[in-house]
Biopython code that builds the backbone (N, CA, C, O; Angstrom):
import numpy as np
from Bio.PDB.StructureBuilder import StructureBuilder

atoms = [
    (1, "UNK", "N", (60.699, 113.243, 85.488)),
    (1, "UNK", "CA", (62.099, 112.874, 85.465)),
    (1, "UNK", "C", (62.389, 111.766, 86.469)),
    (1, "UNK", "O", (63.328, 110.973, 86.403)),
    (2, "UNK", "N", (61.262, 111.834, 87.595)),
    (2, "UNK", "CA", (61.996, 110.628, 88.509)),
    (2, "UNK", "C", (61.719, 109.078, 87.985)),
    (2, "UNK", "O", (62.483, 108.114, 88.017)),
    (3, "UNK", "N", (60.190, 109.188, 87.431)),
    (3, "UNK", "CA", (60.229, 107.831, 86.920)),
    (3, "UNK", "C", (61.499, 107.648, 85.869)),
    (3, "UNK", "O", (61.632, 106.457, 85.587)),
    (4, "UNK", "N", (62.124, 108.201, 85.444)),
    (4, "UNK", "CA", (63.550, 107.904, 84.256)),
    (4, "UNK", "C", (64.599, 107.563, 85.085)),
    (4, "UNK", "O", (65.366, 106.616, 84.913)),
    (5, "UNK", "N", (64.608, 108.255, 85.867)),
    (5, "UNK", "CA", (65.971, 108.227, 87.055)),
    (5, "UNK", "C", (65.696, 106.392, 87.771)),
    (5, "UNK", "O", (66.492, 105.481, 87.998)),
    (6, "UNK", "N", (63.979, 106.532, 87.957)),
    (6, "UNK", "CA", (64.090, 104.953, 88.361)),
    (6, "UNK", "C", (64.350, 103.895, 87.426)),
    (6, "UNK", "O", (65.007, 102.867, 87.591)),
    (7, "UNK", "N", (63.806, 104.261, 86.540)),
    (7, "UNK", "CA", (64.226, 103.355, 85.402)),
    (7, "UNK", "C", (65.669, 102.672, 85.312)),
    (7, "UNK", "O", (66.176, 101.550, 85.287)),
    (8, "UNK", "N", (65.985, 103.870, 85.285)),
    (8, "UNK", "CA", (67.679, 104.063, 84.945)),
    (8, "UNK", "C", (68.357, 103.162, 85.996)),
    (8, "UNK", "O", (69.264, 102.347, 85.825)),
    (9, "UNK", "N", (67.740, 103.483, 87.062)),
    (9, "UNK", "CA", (68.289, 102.557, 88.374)),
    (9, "UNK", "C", (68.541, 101.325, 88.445)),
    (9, "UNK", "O", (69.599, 100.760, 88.724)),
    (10, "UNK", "N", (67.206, 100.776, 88.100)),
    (10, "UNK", "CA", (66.531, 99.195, 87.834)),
    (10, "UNK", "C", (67.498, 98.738, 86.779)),
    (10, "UNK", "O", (67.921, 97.592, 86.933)),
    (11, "UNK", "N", (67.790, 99.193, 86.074)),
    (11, "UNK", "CA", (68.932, 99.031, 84.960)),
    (11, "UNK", "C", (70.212, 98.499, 85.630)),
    (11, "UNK", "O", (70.738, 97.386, 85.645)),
    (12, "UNK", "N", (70.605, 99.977, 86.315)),
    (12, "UNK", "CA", (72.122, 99.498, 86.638)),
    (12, "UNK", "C", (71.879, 98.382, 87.727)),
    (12, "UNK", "O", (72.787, 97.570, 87.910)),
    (13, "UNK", "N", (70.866, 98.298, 88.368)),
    (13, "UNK", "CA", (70.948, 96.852, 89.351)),
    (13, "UNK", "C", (70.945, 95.789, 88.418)),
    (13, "UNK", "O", (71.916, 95.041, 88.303)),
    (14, "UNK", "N", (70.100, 95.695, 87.865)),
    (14, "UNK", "CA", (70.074, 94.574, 86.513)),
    (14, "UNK", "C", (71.705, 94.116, 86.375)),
    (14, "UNK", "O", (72.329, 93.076, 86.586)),
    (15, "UNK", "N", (72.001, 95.318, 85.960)),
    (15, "UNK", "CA", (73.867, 95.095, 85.806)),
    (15, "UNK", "C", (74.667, 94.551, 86.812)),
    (15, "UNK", "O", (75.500, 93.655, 86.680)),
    (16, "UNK", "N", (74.352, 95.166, 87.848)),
    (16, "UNK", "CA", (75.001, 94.650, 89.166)),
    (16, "UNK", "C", (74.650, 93.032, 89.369)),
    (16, "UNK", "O", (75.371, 92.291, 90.038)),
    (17, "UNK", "N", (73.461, 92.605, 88.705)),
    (17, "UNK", "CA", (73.339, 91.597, 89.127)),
    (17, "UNK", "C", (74.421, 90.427, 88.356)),
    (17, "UNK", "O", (75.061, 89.497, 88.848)),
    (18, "UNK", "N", (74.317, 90.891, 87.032)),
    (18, "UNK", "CA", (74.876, 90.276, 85.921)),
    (18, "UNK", "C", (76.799, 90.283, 86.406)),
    (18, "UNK", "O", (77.565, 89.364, 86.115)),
    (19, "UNK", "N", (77.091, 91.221, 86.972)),
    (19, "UNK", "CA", (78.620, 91.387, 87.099)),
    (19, "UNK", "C", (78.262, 90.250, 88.344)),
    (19, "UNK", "O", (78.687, 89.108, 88.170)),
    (20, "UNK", "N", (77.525, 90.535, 89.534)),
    (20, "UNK", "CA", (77.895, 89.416, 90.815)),
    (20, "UNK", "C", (77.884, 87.906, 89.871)),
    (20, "UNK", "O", (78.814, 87.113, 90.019)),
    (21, "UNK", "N", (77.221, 87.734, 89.309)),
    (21, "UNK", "CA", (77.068, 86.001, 88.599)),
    (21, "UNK", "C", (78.334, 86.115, 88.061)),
    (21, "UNK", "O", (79.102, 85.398, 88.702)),
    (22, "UNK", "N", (79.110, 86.941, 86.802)),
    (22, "UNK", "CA", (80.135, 87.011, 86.293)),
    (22, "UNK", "C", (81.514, 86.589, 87.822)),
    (22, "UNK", "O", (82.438, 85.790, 87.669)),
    (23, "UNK", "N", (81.338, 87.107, 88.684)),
    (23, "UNK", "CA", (82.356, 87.424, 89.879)),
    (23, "UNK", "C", (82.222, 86.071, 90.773)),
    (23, "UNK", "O", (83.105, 85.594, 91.487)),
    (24, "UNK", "N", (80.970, 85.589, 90.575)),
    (24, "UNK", "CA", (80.821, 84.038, 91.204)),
    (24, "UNK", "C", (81.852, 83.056, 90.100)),
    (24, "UNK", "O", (82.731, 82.289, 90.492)),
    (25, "UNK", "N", (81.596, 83.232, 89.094)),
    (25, "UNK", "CA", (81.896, 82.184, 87.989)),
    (25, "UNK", "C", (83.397, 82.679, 87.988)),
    (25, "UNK", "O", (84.130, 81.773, 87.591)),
    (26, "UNK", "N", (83.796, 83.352, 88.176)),
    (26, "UNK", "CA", (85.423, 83.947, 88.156)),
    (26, "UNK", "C", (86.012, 83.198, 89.651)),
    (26, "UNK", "O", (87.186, 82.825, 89.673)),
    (27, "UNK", "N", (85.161, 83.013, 90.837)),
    (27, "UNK", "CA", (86.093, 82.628, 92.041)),
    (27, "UNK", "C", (85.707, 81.349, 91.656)),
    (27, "UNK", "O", (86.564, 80.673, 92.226)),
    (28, "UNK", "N", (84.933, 80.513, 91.026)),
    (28, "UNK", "CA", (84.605, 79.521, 90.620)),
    (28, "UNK", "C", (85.787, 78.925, 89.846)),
    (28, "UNK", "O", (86.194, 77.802, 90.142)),
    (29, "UNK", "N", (86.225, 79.481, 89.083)),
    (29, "UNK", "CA", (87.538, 79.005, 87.989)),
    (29, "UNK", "C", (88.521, 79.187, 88.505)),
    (29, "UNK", "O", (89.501, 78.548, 88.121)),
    (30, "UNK", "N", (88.637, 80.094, 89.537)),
    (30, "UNK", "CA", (90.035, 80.155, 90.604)),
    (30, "UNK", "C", (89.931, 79.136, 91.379)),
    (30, "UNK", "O", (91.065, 78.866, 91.775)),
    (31, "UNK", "N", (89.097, 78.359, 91.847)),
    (31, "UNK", "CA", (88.782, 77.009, 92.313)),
    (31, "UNK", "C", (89.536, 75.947, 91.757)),
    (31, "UNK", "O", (90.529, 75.339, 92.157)),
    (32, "UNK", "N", (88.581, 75.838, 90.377)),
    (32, "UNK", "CA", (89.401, 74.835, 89.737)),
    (32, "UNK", "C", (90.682, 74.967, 88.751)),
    (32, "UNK", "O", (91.413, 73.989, 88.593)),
    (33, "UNK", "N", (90.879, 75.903, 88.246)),
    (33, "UNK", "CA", (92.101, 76.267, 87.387)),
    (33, "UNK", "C", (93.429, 76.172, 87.846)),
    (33, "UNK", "O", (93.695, 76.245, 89.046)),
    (34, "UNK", "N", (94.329, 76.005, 86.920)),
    (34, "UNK", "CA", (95.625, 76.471, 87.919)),
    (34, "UNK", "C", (95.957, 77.798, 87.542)),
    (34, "UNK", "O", (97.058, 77.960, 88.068)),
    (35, "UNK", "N", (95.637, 78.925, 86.898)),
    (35, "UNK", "CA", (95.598, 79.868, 86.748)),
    (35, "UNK", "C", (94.973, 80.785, 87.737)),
    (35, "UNK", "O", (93.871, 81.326, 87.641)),
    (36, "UNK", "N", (95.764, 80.873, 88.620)),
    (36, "UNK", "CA", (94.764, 81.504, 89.491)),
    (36, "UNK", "C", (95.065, 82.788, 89.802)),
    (36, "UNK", "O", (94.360, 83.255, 90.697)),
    (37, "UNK", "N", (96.041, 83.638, 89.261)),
    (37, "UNK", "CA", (96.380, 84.570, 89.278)),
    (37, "UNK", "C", (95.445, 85.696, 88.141)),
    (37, "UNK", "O", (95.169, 86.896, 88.137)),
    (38, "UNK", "N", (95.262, 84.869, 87.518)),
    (38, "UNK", "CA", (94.594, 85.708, 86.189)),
    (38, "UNK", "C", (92.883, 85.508, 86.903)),
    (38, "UNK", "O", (92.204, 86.523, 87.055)),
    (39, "UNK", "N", (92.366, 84.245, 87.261)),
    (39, "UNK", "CA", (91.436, 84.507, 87.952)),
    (39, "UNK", "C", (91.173, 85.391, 89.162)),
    (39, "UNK", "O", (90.013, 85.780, 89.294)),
    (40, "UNK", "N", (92.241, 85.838, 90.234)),
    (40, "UNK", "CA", (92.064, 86.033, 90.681)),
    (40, "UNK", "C", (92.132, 87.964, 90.586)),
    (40, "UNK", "O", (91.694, 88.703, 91.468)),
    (41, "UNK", "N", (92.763, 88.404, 89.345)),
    (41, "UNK", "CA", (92.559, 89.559, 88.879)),
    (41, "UNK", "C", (91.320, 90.365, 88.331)),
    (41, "UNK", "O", (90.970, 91.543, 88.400)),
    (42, "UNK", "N", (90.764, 89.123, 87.707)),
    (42, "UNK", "CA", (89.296, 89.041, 87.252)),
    (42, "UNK", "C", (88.419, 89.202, 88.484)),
    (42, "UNK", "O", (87.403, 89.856, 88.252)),
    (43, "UNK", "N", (88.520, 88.879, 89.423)),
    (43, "UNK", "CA", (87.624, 88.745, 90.395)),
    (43, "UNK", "C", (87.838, 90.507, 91.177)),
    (43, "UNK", "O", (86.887, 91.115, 91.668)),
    (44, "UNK", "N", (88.653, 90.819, 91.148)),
    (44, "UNK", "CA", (89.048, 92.262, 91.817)),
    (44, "UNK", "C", (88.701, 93.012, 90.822)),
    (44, "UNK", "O", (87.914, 93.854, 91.254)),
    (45, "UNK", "N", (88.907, 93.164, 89.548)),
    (45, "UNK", "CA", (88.449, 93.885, 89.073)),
    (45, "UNK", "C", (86.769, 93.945, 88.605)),
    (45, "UNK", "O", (86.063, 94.819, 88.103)),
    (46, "UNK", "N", (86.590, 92.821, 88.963)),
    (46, "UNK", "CA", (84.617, 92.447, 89.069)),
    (46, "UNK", "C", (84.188, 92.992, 90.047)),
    (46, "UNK", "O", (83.118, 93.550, 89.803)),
    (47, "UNK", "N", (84.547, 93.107, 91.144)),
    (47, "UNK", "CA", (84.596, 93.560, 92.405)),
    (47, "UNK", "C", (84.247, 94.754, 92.691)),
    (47, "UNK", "O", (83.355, 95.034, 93.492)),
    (48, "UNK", "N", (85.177, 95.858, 91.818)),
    (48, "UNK", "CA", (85.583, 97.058, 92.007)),
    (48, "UNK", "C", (84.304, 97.924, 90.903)),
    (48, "UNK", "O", (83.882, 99.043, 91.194)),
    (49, "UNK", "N", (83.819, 97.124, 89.600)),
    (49, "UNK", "CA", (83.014, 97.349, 88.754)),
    (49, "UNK", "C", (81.688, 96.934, 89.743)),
    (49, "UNK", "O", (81.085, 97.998, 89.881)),
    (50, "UNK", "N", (81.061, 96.018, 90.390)),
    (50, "UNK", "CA", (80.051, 95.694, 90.829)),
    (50, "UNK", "C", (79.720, 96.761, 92.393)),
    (50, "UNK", "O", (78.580, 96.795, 92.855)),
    (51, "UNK", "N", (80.518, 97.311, 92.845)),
    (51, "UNK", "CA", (80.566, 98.340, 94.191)),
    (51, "UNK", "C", (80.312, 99.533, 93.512)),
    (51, "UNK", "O", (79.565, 100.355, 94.044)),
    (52, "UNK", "N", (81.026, 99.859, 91.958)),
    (52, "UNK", "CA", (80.709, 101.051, 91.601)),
    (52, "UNK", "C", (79.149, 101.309, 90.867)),
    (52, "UNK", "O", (78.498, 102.352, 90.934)),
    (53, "UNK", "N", (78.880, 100.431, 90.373)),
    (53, "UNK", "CA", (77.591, 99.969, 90.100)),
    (53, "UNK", "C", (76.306, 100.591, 91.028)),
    (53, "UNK", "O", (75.447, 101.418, 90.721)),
    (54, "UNK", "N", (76.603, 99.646, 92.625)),
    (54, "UNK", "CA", (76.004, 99.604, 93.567)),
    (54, "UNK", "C", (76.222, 101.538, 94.176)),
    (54, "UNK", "O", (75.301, 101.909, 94.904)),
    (55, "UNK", "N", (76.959, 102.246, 93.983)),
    (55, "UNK", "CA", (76.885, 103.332, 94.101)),
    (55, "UNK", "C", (76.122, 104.322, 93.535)),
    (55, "UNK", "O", (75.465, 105.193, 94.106)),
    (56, "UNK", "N", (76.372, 103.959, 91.501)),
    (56, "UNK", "CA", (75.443, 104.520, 90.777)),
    (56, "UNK", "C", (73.805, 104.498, 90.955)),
    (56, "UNK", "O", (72.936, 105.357, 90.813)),
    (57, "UNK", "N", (73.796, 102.790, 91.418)),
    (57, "UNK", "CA", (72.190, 102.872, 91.585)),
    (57, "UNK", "C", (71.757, 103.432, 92.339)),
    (57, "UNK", "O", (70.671, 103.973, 92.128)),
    (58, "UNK", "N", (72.571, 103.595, 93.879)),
    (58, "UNK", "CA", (72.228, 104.449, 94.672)),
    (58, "UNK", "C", (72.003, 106.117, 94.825)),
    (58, "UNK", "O", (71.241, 106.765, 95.543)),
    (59, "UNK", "N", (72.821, 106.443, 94.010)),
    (59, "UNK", "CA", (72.918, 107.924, 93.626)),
    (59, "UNK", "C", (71.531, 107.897, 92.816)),
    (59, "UNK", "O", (70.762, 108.755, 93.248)),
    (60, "UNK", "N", (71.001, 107.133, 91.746)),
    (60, "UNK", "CA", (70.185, 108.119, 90.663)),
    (60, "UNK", "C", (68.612, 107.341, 91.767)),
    (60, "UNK", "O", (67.445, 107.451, 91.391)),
    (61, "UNK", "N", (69.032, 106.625, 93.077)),
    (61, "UNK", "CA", (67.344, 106.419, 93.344)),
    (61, "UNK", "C", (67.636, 107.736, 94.760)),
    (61, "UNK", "O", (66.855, 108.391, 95.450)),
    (62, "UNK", "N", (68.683, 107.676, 94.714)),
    (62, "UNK", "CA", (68.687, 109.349, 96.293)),
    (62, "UNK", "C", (68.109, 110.599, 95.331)),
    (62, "UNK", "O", (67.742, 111.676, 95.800)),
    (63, "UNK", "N", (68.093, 110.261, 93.878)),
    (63, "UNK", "CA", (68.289, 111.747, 92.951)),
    (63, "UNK", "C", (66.094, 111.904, 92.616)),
    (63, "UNK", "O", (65.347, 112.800, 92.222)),
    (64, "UNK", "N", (65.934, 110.586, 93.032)),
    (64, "UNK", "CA", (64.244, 110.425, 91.795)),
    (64, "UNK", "C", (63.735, 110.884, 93.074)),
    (64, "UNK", "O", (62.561, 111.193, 92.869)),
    (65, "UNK", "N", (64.125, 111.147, 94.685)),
    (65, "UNK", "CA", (63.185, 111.057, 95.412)),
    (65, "UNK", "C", (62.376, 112.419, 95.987)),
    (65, "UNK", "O", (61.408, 112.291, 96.737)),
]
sb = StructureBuilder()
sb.init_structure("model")
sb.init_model(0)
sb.init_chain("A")
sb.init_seg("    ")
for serial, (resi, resn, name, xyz) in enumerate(atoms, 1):
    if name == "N":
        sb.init_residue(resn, " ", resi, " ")
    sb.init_atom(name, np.array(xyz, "f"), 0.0, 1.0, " ", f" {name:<3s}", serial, name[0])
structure = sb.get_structure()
């Protein structure tokens, strides 16, 4: 079961990684846009998805050990 749990892990970092690039490219368009309110909603809620992420992975590699 732990090699699955790592698996599983490597996954959600994978993800985490994919939301931080998403969360770069979001303060990126709050840069240049004049919309920056809508960017800047995007970015908090990227934020809040990429920490919870970083929790999950942490939980299922505290769980394989």
């Amino acid at each position: 079961m732990s090699e699955a749990l790592d698996g599983l892990a490597d996954e959600v970092a994978q993800l985490a990684e994919r939301v931080s690039d998403a969360l770069f490219g979001a303060v990126r368009a709050q840069l240049r846009d004049d919309d920056a309110d809508a960017a800047k909603e995007l970015e908090r809620r990227l934020a809040r998805v990429r920490r919870s992420l970083a929790k999950a992975e942490a939980l299922l590699r505290g769980q394989s050990e």
